[in-house]
C-alpha positions as CSV (number, residue, x, y, z in Angstrom):
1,X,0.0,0.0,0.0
2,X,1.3,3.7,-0.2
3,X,2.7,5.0,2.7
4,X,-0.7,7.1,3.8
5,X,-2.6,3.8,3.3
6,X,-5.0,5.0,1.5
7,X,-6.3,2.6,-0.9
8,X,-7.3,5.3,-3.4
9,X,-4.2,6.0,-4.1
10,X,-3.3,2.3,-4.5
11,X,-6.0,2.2,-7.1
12,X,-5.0,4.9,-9.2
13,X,-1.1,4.3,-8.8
14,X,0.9,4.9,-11.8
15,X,3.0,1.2,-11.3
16,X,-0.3,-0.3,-10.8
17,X,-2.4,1.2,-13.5
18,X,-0.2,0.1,-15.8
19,X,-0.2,-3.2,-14.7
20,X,-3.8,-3.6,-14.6
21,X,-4.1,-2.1,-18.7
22,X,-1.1,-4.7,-19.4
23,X,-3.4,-7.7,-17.7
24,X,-6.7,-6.0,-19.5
25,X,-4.5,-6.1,-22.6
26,X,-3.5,-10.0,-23.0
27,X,-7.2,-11.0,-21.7
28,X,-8.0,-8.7,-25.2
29,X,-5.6,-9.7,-26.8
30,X,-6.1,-13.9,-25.5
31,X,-10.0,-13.7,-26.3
32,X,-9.4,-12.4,-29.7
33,X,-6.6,-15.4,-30.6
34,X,-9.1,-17.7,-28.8
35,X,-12.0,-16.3,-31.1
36,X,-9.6,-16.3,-34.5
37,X,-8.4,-19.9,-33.4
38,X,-12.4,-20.7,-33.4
39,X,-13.2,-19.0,-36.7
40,X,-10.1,-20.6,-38.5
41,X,-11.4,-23.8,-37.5
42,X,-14.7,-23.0,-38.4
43,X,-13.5,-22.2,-42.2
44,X,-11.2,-25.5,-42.0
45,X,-14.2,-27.7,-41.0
46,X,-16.1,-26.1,-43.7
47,X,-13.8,-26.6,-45.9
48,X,-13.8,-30.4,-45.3
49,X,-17.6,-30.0,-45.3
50,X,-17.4,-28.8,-49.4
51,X,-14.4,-31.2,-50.2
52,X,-16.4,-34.1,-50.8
53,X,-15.9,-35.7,-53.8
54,X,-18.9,-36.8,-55.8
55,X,-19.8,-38.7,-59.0
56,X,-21.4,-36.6,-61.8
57,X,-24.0,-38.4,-64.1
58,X,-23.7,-37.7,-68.1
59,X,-25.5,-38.2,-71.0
60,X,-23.0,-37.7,-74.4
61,X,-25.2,-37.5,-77.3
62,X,-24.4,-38.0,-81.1
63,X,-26.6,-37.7,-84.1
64,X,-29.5,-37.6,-81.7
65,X,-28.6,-40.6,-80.3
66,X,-26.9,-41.2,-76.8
67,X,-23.4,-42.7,-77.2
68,X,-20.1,-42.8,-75.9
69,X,-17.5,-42.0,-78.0
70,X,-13.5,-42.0,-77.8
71,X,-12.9,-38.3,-78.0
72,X,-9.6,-38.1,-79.2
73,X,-11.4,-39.9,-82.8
74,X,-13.7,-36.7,-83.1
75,X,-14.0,-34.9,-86.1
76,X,-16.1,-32.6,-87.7
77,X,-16.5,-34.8,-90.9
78,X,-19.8,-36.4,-91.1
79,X,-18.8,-39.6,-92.9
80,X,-17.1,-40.1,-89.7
81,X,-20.0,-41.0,-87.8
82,X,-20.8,-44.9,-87.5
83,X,-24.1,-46.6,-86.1
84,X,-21.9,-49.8,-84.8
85,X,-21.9,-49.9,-80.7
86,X,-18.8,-51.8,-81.1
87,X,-15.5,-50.2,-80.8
88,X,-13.4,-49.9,-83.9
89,X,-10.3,-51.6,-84.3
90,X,-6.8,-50.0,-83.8
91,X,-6.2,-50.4,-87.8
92,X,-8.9,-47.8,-88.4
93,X,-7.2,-44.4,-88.6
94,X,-8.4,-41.5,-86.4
95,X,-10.4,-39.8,-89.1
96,X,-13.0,-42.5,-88.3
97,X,-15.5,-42.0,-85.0
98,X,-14.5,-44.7,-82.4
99,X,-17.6,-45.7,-80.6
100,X,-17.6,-47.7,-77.3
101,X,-21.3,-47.5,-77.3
102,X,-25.1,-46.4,-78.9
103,X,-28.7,-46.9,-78.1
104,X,-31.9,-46.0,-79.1
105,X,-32.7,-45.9,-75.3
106,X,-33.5,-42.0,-75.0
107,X,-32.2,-39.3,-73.3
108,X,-34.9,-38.7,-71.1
109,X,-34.6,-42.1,-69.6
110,X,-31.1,-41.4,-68.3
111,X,-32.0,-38.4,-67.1
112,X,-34.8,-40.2,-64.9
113,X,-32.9,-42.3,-63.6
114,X,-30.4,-40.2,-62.4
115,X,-32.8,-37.8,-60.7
116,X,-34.4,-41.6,-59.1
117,X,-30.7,-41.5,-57.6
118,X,-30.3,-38.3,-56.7
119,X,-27.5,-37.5,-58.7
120,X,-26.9,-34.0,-59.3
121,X,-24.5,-31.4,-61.4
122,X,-24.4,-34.0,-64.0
123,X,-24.0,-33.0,-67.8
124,X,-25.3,-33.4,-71.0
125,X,-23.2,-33.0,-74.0
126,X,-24.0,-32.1,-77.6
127,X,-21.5,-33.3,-79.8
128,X,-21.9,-31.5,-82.9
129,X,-25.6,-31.1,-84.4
130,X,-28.9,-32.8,-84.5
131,X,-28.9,-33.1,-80.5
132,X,-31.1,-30.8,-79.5
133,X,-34.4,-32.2,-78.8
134,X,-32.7,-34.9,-77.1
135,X,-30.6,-32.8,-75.0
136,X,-34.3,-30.6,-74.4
137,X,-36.4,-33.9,-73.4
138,X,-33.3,-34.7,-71.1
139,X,-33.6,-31.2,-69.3
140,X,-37.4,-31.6,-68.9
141,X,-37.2,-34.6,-67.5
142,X,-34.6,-33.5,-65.1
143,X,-35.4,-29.9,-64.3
144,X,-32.3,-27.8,-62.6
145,X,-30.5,-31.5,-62.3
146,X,-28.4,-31.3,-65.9
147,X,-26.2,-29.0,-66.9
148,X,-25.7,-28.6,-70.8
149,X,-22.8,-28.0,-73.5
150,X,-22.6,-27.9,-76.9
151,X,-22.8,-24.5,-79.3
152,X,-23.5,-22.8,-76.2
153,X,-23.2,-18.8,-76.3
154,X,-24.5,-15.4,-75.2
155,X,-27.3,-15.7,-77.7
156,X,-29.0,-19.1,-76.6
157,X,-27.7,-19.6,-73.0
158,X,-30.9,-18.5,-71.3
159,X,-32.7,-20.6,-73.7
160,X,-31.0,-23.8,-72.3
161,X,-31.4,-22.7,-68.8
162,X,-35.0,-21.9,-69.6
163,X,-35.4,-25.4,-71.3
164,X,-34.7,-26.7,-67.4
165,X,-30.6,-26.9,-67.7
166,X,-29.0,-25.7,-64.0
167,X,-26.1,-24.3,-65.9
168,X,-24.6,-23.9,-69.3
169,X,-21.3,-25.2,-69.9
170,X,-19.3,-23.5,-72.5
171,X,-15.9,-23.7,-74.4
172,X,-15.6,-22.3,-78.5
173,X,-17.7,-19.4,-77.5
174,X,-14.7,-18.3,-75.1
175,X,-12.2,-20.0,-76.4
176,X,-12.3,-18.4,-79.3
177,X,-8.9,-17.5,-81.9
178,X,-6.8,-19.8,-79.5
179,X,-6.9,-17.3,-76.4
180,X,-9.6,-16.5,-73.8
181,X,-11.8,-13.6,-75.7
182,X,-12.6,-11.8,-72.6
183,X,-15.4,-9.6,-74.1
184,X,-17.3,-13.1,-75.0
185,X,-16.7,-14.1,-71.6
186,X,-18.3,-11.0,-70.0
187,X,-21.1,-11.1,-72.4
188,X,-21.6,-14.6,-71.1
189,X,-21.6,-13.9,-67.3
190,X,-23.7,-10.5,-68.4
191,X,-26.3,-12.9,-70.3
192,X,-26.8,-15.5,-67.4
193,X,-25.3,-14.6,-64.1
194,X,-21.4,-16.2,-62.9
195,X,-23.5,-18.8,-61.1
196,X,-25.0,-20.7,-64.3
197,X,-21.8,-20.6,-66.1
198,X,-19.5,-23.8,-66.4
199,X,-16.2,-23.4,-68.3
200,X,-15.1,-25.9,-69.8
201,X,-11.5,-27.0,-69.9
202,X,-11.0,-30.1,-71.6
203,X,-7.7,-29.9,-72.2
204,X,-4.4,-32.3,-74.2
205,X,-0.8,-31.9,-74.3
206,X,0.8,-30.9,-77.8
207,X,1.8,-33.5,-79.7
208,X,5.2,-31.5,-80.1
209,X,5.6,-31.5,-76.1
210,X,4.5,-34.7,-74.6
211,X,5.4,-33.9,-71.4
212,X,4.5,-30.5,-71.2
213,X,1.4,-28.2,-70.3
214,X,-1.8,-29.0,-71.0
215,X,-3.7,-26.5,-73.4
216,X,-7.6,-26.2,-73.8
217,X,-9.0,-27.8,-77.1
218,X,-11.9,-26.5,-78.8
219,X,-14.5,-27.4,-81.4
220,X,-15.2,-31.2,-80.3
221,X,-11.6,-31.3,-78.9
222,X,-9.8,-30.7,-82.4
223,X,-8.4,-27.5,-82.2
224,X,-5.9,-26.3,-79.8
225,X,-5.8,-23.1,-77.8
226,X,-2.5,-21.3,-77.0
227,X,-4.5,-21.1,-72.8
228,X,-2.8,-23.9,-71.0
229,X,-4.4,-25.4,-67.7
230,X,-2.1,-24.2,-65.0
231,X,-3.0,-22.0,-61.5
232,X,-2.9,-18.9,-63.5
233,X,-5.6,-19.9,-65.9
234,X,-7.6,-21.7,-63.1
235,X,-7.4,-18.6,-60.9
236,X,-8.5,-16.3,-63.8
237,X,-11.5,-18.1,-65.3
238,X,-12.8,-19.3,-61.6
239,X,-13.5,-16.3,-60.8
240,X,-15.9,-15.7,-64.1
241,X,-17.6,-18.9,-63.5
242,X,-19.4,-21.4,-60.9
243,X,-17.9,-24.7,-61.6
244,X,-14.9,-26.2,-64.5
245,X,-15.3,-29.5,-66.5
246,X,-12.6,-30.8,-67.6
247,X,-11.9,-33.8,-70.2
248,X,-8.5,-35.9,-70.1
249,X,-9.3,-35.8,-74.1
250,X,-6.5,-37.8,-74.5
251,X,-7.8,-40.9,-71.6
252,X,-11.8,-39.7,-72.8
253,X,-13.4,-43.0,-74.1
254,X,-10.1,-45.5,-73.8
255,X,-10.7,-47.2,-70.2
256,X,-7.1,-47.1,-69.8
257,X,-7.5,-45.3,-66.6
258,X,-7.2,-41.5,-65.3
259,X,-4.7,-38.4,-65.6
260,X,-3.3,-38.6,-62.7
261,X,-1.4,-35.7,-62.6
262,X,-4.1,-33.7,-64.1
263,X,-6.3,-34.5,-61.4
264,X,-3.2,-33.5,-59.1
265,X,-3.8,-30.2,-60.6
266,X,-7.4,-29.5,-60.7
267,X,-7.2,-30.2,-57.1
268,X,-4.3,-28.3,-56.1
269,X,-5.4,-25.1,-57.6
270,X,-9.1,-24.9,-58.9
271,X,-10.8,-22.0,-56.7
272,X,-14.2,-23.4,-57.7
273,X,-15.5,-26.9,-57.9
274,X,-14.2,-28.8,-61.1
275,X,-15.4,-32.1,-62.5
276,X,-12.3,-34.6,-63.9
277,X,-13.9,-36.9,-66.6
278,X,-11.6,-39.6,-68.9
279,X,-10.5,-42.9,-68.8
280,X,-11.8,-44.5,-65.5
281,X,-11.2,-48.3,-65.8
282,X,-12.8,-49.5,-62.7
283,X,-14.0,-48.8,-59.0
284,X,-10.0,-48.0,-57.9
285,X,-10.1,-44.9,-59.8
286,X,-12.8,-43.1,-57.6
287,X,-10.6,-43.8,-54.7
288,X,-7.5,-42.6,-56.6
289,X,-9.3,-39.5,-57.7
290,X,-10.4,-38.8,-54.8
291,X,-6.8,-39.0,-52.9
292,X,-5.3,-37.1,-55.7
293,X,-8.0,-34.4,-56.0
294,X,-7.9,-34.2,-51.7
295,X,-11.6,-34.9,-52.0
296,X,-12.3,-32.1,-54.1
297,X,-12.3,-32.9,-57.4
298,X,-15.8,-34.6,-58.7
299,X,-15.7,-37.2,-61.4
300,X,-17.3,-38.3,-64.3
301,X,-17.7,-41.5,-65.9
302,X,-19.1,-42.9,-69.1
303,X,-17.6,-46.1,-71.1
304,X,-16.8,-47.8,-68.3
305,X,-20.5,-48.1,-66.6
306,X,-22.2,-51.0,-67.2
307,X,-25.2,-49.0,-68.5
308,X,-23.5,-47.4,-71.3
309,X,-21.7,-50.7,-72.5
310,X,-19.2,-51.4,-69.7
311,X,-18.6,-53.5,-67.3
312,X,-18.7,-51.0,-63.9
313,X,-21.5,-51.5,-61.9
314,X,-23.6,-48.4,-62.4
315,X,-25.5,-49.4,-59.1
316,X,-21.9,-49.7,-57.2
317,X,-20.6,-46.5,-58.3
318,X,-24.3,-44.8,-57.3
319,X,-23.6,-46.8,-53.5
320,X,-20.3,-45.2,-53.4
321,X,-21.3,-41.8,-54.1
322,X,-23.9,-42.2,-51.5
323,X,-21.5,-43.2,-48.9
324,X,-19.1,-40.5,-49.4
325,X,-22.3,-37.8,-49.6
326,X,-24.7,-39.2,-47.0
């Protein structure tokens, strides 16, 4: 105590004061840590919470018709196309559409089913023309369930998302004289909103650089863009869009199994949630995607499942994605 004893004076002493703001000071200074350690956990958890990988349902169609295809043998010559559901043989050149699969089942039918499933953020794809009322009758049947690519642009968009699509997934309209045409791109997002808007990436390495990057490919994967797929672009373009899907063009259709470093890549650096699709063998490859992609890459499979010509259980696969999304 001071030497008069007062304990007023003891209070309001200089020594002690400062004291007592240093103490008021780290309980501050403690409870806001404390609450920053909470939130950081918070965001961490959530973070686990979105990184959940999932399977994405698609319907490819061709000349109307459903089909899977191997999408390196695309071309835009219509001779090309072949009504066989058998494979073509590795004489044939690459001029020649290699089909794993065809049916007259409809679109429509898929689409049920998958919605039975509760399968969502699936796609349908128009490869070149003559899809359209399939790809509609798919959308009706699956309202907000599908997303849809193929000749997308600024014009039609809000068509497709009218005709019941949850998004439009687009590539040549933005892709376009091998760069990323940014006014396109901004008509795009002007015509239907960031959030209906699926860029997509599909992407192979140059022939003249096997091991290098991998560049976007446009116009049913035959043409090449000078954007490669790397953090830069992915940072860029995720934040113009809701979601990326991205082929393995060069895996698409072959069952020969994934990209692995590709997947390694989406999952590394996509800011938005991306969707890996070509050459899944068998069940192993949604557990490898999913370690490579840290649980947030999604993945699509076609020729493989048993109910497009293969010989992965559709129902298994469905099982899966149900135990990893419960």
């Amino acid at each position: 105590l001071p030497q008069n004893g007062h304990k007023e004076e003891y209070a309001t002493s200089p020594s002690v004061v400062t004291i007592l703001d240093v103490w008021r000071t780290c309980l501050l200074v403690n409870g806001e840590h404390q609450r920053n350690g909470a939130r950081t956990r918070e965001k961490d958890r959530e973070r686990e919470r979105v990184a959940t990988m999932k399977f994405r349902p698609c319907i490819d169609l061709h000349s109307g018709q459903v089909k899977q295809i191997v999408g390196s043998t695309l071309t835009d010559d219509p001779s090309s196309a072949s009504a066989s559901a058998k494979p073509k043989t590795n004489t044939e050149t690459d001029t020649k559409l290699a089909e794993n699969f065809s049916t007259d089942r409809p679109a429509s039918s898929y689409a049920e089913m998958y919605e039975r499933d509760s399968l969502t953020g699936g796609h349908v794809i128009m490869l070149g023309p003559g899809n359209a009322e399939a790809a509609k009758s798919a959308l009706g049947a699956y309202p907000g369930g599908l997303q849809v690519g193929g000749g997308i642009n600024a014009s039609n968009a809000k068509e497709w998302l009218d005709a019941g699509a949850s998004h439009v997934i687009v590539t040549s309209f933005v892709f376009h004289g091998g760069k990323i045409d940014r006014e396109r791109l901004n008509a795009l997002v002007e015509a239907v909103g960031k959030d209906r808007l699926v860029l997509d990436l599909s992407c192979r390495r140059k022939p003249a650089d096997p091991s290098g990057p991998y560049y976007v490919v446009t116009d049913r994967w035959q043409t090449y863009t000078d954007v490669p797929v790397d953090a830069s672009t992915l940072r860029e373009l995720g934040s113009k869009c809701d979601e990326f899907l991205v082929h393995g063009v060069e895996n698409e259709g072959k069952r020969c199994g994934i990209l692995e470093d590709l997947v390694v890549l989406l999952g590394e650096h996509s800011p938005v949630p991306v969707t890996y699709a070509g050459g899944v063998r068998d069940m192993t490859d949604l557990d490898r995607v999913k370690e490579l992609g840290k649980g947030s890459v999604d993945l699509t499979i076609g020729s493989a499942l048993d109910c497009f010509g293969g010989s992965m259980s559709y129902d298994e696969v469905v099982r899966w994605h149900k135990k990893e999304n419960p």
